[in-house]
C-alpha positions as CSV (number, residue, x, y, z in Angstrom):
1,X,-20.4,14.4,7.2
2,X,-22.4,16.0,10.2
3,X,-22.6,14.4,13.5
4,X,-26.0,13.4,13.3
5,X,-24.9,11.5,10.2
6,X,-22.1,10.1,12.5
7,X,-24.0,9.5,14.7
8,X,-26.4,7.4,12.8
9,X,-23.9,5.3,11.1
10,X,-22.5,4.3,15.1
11,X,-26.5,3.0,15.7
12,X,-26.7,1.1,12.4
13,X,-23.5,-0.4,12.8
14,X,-24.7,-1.2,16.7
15,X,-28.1,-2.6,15.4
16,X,-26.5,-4.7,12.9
17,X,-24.5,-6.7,15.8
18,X,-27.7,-9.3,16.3
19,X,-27.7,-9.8,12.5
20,X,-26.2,-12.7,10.6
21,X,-24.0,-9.6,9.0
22,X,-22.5,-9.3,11.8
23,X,-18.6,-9.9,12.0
24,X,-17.7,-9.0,15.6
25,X,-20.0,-8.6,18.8
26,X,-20.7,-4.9,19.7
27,X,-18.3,-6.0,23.1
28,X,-15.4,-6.2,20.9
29,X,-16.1,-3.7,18.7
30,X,-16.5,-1.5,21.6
31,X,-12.7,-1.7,22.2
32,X,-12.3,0.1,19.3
33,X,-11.3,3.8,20.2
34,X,-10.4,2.6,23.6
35,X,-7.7,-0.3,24.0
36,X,-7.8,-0.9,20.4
37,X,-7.3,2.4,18.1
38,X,-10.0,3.1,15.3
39,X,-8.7,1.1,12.9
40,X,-8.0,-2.2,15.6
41,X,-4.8,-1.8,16.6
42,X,-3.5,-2.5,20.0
43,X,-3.2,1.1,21.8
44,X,-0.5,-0.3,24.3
45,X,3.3,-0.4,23.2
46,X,5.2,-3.7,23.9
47,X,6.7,-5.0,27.2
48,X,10.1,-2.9,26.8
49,X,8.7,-0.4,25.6
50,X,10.8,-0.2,21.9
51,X,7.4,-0.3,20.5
52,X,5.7,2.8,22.0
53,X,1.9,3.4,22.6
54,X,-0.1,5.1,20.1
55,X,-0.9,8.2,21.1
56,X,-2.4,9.7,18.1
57,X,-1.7,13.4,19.0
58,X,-1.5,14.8,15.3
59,X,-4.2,14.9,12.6
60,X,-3.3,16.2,9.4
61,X,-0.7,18.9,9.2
62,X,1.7,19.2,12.3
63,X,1.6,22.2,14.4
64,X,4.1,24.5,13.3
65,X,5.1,22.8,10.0
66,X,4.1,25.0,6.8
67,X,2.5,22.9,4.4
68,X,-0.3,23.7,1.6
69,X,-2.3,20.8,1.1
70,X,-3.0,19.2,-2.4
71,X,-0.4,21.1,-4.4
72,X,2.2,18.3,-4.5
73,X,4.1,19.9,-2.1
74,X,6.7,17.4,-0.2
75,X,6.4,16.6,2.6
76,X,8.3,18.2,5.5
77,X,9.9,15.5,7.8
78,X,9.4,16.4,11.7
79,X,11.5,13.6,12.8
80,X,14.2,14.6,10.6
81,X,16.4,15.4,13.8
82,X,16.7,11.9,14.5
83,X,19.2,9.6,14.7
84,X,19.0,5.2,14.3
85,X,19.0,4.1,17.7
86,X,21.6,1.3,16.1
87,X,21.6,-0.8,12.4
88,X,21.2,-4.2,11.7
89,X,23.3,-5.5,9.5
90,X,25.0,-9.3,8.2
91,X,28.0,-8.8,11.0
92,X,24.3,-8.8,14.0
93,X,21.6,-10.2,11.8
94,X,21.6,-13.4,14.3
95,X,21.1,-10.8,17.0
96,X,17.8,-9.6,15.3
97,X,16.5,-12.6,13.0
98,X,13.3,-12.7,15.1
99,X,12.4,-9.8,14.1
100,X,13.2,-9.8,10.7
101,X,11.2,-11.1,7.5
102,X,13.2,-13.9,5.5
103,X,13.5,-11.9,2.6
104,X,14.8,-8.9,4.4
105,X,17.5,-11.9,5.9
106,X,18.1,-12.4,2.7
107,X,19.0,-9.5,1.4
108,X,21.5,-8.7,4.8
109,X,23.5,-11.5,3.6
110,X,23.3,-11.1,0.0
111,X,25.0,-7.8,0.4
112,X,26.9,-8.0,4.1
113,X,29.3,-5.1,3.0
114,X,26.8,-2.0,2.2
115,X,23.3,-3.5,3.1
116,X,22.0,-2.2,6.5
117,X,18.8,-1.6,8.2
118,X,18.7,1.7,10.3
119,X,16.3,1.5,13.4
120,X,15.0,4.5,14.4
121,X,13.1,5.5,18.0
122,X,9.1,4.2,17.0
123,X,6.4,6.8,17.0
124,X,2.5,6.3,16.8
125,X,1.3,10.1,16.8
126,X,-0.7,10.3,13.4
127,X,-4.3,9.5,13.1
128,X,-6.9,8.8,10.7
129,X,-10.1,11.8,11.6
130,X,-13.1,10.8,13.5
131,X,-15.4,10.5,10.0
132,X,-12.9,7.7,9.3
133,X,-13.2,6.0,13.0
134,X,-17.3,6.0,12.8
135,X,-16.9,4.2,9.5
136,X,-14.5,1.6,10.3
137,X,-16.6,0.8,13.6
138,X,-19.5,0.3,11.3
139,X,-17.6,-1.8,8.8
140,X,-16.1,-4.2,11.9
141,X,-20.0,-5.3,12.9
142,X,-21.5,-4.9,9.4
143,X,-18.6,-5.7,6.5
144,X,-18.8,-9.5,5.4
145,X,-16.4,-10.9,2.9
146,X,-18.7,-12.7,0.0
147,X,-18.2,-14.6,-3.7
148,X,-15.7,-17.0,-1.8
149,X,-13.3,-13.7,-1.1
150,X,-14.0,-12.3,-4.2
151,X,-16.0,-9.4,-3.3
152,X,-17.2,-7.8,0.2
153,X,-20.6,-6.6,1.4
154,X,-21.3,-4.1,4.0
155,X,-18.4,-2.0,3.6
156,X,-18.7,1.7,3.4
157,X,-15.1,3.3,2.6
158,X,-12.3,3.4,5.5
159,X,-10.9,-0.1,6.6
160,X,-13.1,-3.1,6.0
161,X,-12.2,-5.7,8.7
162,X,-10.1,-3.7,11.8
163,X,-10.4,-6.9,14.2
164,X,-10.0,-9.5,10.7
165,X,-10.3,-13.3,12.0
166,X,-9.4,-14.6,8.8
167,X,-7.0,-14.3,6.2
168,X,-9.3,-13.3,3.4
169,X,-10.4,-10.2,5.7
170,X,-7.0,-9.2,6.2
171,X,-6.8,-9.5,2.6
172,X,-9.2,-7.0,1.9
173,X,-7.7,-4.8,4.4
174,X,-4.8,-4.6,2.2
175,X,-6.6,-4.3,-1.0
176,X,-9.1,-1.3,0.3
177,X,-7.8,0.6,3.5
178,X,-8.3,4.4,3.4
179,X,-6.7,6.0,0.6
180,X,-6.1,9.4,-1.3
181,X,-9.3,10.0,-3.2
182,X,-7.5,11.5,-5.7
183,X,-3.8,11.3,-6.9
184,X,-2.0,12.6,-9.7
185,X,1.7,12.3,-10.1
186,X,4.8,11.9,-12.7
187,X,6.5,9.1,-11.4
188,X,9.5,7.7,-12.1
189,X,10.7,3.3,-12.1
190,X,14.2,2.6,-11.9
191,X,15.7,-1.2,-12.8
192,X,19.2,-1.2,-11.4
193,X,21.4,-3.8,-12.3
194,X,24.1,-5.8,-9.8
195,X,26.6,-3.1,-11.1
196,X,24.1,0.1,-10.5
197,X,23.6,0.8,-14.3
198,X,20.0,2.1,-14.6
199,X,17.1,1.4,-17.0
200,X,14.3,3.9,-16.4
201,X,10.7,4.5,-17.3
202,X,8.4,7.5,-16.1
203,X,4.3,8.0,-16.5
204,X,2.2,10.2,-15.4
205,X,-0.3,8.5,-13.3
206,X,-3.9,9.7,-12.4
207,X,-6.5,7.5,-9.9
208,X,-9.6,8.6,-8.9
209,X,-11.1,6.1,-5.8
210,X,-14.8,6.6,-5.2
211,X,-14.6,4.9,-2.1
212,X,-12.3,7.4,-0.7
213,X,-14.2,10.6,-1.5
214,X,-16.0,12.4,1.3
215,X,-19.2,12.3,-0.7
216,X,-19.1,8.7,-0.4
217,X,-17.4,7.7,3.2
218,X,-20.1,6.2,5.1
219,X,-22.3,4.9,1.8
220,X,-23.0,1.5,0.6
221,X,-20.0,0.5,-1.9
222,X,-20.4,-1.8,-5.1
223,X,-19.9,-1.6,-8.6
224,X,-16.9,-0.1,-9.6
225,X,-14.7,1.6,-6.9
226,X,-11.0,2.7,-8.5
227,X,-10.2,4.4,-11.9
228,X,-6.4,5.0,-13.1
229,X,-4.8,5.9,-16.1
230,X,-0.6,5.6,-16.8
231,X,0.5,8.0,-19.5
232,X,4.2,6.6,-20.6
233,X,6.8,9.5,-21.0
234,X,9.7,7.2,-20.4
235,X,11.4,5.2,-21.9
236,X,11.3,7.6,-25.7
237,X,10.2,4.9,-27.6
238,X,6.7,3.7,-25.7
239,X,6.2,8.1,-25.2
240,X,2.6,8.8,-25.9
241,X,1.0,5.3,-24.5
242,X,-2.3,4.9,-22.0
243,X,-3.2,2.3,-20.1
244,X,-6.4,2.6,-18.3
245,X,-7.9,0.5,-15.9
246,X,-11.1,0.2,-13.8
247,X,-11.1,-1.8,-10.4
248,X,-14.4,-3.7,-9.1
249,X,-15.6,-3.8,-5.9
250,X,-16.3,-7.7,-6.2
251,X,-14.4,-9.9,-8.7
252,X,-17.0,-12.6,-8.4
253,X,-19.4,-10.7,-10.2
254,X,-17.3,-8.5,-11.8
255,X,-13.7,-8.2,-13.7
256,X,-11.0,-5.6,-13.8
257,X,-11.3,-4.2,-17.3
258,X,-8.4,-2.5,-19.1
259,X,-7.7,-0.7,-22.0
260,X,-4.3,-0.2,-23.6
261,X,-3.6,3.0,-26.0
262,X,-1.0,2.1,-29.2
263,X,0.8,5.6,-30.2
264,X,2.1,3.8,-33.4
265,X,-1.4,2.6,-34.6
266,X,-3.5,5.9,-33.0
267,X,-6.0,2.8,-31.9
268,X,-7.2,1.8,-27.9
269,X,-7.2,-2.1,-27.5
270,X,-9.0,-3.7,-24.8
271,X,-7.1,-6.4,-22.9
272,X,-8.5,-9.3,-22.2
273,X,-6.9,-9.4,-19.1
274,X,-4.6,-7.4,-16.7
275,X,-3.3,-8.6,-14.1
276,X,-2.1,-11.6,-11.8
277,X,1.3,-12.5,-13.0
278,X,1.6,-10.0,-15.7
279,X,5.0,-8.1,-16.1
280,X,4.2,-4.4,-14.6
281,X,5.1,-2.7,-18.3
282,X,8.7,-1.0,-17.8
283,X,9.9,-3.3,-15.0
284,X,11.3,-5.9,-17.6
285,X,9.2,-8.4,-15.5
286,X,10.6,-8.1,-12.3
287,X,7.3,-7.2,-11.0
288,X,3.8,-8.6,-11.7
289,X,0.8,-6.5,-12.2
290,X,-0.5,-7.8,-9.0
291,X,2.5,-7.4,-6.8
292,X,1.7,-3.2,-7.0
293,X,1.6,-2.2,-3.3
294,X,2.5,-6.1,-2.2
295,X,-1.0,-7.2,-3.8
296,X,-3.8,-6.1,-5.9
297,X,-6.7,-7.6,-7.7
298,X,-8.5,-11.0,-7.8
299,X,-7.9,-13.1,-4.4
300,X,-9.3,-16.6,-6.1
301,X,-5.2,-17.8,-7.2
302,X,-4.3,-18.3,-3.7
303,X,-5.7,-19.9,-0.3
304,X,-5.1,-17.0,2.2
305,X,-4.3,-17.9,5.7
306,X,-3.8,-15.3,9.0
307,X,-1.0,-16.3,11.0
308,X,-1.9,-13.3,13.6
309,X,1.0,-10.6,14.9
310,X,4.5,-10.4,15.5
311,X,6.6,-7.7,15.8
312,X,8.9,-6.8,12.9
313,X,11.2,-3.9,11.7
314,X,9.5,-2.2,9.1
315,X,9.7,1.0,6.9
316,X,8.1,3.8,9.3
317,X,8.0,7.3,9.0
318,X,9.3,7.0,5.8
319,X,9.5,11.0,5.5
320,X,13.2,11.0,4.8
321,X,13.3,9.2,1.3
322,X,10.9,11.0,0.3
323,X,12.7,14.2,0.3
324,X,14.0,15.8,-3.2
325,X,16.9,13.6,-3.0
326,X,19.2,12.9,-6.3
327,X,19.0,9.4,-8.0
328,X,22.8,9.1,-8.1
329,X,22.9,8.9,-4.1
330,X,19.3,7.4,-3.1
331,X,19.9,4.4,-6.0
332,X,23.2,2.1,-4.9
333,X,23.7,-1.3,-6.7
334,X,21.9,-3.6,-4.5
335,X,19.9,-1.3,-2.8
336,X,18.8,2.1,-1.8
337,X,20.9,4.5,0.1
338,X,20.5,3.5,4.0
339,X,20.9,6.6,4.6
340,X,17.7,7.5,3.1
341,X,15.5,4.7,5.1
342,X,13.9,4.6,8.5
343,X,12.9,1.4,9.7
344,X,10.8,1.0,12.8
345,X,10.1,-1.7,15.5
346,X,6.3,-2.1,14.7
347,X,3.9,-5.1,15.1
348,X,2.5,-6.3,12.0
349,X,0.0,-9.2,10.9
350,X,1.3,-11.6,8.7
351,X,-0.9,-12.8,5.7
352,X,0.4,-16.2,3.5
353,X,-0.9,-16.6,0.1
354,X,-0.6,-20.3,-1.1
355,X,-1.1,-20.9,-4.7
356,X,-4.5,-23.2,-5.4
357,X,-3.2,-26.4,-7.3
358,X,-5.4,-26.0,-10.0
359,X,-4.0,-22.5,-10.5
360,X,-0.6,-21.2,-12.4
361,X,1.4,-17.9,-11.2
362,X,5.0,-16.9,-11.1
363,X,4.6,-17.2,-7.3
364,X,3.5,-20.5,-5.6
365,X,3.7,-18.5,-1.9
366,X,3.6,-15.2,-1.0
367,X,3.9,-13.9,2.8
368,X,3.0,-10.1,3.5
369,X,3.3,-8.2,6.3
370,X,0.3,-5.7,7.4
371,X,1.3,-2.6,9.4
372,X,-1.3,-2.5,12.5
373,X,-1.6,0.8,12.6
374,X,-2.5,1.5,9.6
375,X,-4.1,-1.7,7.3
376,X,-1.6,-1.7,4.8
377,X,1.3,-4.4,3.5
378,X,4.4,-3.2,4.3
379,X,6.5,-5.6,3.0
380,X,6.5,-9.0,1.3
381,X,8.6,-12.7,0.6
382,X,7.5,-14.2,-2.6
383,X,8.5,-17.4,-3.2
384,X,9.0,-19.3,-6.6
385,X,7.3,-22.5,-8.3
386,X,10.0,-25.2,-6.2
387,X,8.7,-23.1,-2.8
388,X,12.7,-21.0,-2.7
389,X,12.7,-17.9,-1.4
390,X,13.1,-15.8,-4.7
391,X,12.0,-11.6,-4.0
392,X,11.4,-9.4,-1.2
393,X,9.2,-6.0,-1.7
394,X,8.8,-3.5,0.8
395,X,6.7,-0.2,0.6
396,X,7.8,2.9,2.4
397,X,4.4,4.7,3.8
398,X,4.3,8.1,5.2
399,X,1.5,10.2,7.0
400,X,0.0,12.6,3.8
401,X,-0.4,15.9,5.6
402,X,-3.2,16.7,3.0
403,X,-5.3,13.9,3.3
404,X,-4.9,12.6,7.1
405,X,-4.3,9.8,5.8
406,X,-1.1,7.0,5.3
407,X,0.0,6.9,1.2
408,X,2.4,4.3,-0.5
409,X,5.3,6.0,-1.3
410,X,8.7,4.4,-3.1
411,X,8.7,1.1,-3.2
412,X,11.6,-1.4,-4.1
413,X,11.4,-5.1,-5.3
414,X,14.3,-7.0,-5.0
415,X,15.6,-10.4,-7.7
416,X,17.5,-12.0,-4.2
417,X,19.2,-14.6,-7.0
418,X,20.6,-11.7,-9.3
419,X,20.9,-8.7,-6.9
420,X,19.2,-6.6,-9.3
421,X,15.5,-4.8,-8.4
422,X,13.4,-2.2,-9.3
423,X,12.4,0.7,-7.6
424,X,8.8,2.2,-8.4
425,X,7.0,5.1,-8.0
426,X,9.9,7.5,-7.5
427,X,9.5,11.1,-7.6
428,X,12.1,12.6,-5.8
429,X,13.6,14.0,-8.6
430,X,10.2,15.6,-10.2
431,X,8.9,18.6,-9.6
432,X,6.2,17.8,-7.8
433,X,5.4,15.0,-5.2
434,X,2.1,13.5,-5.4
435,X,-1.2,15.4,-5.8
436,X,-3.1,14.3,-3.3
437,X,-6.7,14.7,-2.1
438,X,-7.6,17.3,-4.8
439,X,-11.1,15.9,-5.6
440,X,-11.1,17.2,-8.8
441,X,-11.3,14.2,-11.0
442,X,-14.1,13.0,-12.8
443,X,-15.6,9.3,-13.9
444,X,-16.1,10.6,-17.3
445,X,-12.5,11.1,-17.8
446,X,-11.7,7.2,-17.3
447,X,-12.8,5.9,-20.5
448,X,-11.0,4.6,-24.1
449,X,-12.3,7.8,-25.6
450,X,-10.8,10.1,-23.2
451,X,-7.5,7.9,-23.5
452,X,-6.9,8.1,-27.2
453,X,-7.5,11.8,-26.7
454,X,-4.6,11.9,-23.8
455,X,-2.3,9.7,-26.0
456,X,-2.7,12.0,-28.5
């Protein structure tokens, strides 16, 4: 994108202000880039300072850090040198509570002896590219959620809603910030039980977002607007299976559609539906298909409500874990290594998701927490059918130096009753970390021909 073409998506998007489109008034989304950054968040640290301004100083790969983009290179950690400014644990939870989640609370006190959140000093240096920015300020005066929250209109790639004034438009901010437009990984999910024994599973996963792709930032987006396949290595006796799945822009008009590839019977099913509360496959249904990066898919189960910011300790930075680190000393019964987690004091706005009564799920509430900065859920209380605090989820983001943008990395789900979770998405044991920002995947190579050709 050219800056004449920047500069005509800044004049459509100010045009569009006096429409009935029109989500914000040009005054306020003329903060954006100035008080507010890009994407809507407040510039300013907090009052004391332990949330520190954004200052937005580094854009893809950090000076002096060696790094080839798109390789699956990991990542080198530049705050590695750091130490927690001081941990929360059971022993001074009381001292912290207010900034806590419930379910992170939870799981203080369910394991007071090893449990322990490491705070580290906050930093706001990474940014999303000024392509990005001119897109987003376009999408704040233009982007209209439609189909009763099913769908959205106006939106052209980027961040959908960065001043949302409702819940169902910080919904969609969680369902389709700026991504990777391409990723390909072998991943691997880990169920570890009270005791630490381990049940694994590993695919090979492969998304192409259209959304996300340079040659569509800045363009209308409908139809369909996400494309992954899961090829199952692990566990030996599901080797050789394909799920494949394509994502809509608006469920009101549309449905995800899935197929599912049988090694044992050579033949590619259909699914009549995937999703909601459906077991993620391998997770022995601790997770549901729609608890994948907090939430994902159809919004019409749940009334969403915004209950605006608060400030919260939350994965940050999360370079460390994602180092090549052993299994045996990231996964600990319970929970992951502390040592291996960086938590920082960031604001966050908080999204509730009541279940409609004339609707069934394994979940009648779920609460997420949006990082700010960056338009994705960070971390999430799910709450069971009597309304009791039942999981907690939390996603550990870093800056991707090859796409200058935030990715989901390892993510952990815990059962708060048994003490047993799941961690997903793992790969610090593969080869590789993820592929990202390659560009080199095709439509064509989404569909159930292509996957009873993979399977086989």
């Amino acid at each position: 994108m050219n800056r004449k073409q920047l500069s005509t998506i800044l004049a459509l998007g100010l045009m569009a202000a006096g429409t009935a489109f029109a989500k914000v008034p040009a005054a306020e989304a003329d903060k954006l880039g100035k008080e507010l950054t890009c994407t809507g968040a407040i510039k300013a640290g907090n009052a004391d300072g332990s949330i520190p301004a954004f200052t937005g100083k580094i854009l893809g790969v950090p000076p002096d850090v060696k790094f080839t983009k798109s390789v699956g290179q990991f990542q080198p950690d530049i705050y590695a040198h750091e130490k927690p400014l001081f941990e929360i644990t059971a022993a001074n939870l009381a001292q912290y509570a207010d900034k806590l989640s419930d379910g992170q609370k939870a799981l203080l006190k369910k394991f007071p002896n090893s449990m322990r959140i490491p705070v580290y000093p906050g930093h706001r240096d990474f940014r999303y590219d000024d392509e990005i920015c001119a897109v987003v300020k376009h999408n704040a005066l233009e982007a209209e959620v439609i189909n009763d929250g099913n769908g959205v209109k106006g939106f052209m790639g980027a961040l959908p809603f960065p001043i949302p004034k409702t819940g169902l438009e910080l919904f969609w901010n969680n369902m389709i910030p700026s991504r990777a437009s391409t990723e390909e990984v072998e991943r691997d999910l880990a169920i570890v039980s009270t005791s630490g024994d381990t049940a694994w599973g590993r695919t090979s996963y492969v998304q192409l977002s259209r959304y996300d792709s340079r040659e569509n930032l800045g363009k209308p987006n409908d139809g369909k607007y996400a494309w992954v396949t899961n090829f199952t290595i692990l566990p030996e006796r599901e080797k050789g299976g394909v799920i494949l799945s394509i994502e809509p822009m608006n469920f009101g008009t549309d449905k995800r559609l899935a197929w599912n590839y049988d090694p044992g019977t050579r033949r590619v099913r259909q699914l009549p539906e995937f999703g909601y509360d459906q077991p993620v496959p391998g997770s022995s249904g601790k997770v549901t298909l729609d608890s994948d990066r907090l939430f994902n898919g159809a919004s019409d189960r749940y009334e969403w409500t915004l209950h605006g910011k608060r400030e919260m300790f939350i994965p940050a930075n999360a370079f460390r874990i994602h180092q090549q680190i052993k299994y045996t000393d990231l996964l600990k019964p319970g929970h992951p290594n502390p040592a291996y987690t960086r938590y920082e004091l960031r604001r966050v706005w908080v999204l509730e998701g009541k279940l409609k009564p004339s609707y069934r799920h394994l979940y009648s509430k779920r609460v997420m927490f949006i990082d700010e900065d960056t338009g994705h859920a960070v971390a999430g209380d799910f709450y069971d059918a009597r309304g009791q605090l039942w999981q907690y989820g939390e996603i550990n983001y870093y800056y991707a130096y090859d796409i200058k943008k935030w990715h989901a990395g390892s993510s952990f789900y815990y059962d708060l009753n048994s003490g047993a979770y799941v961690g997903m998405n793992l790969f610090q044991e593969r080869a590789k970390a993820p592929i990202l920002g390659k560009d080199n995947l095709k439509q064509s190579q989404y569909t159930p021909e292509a996957i009873r050709n993979l399977g086989n």
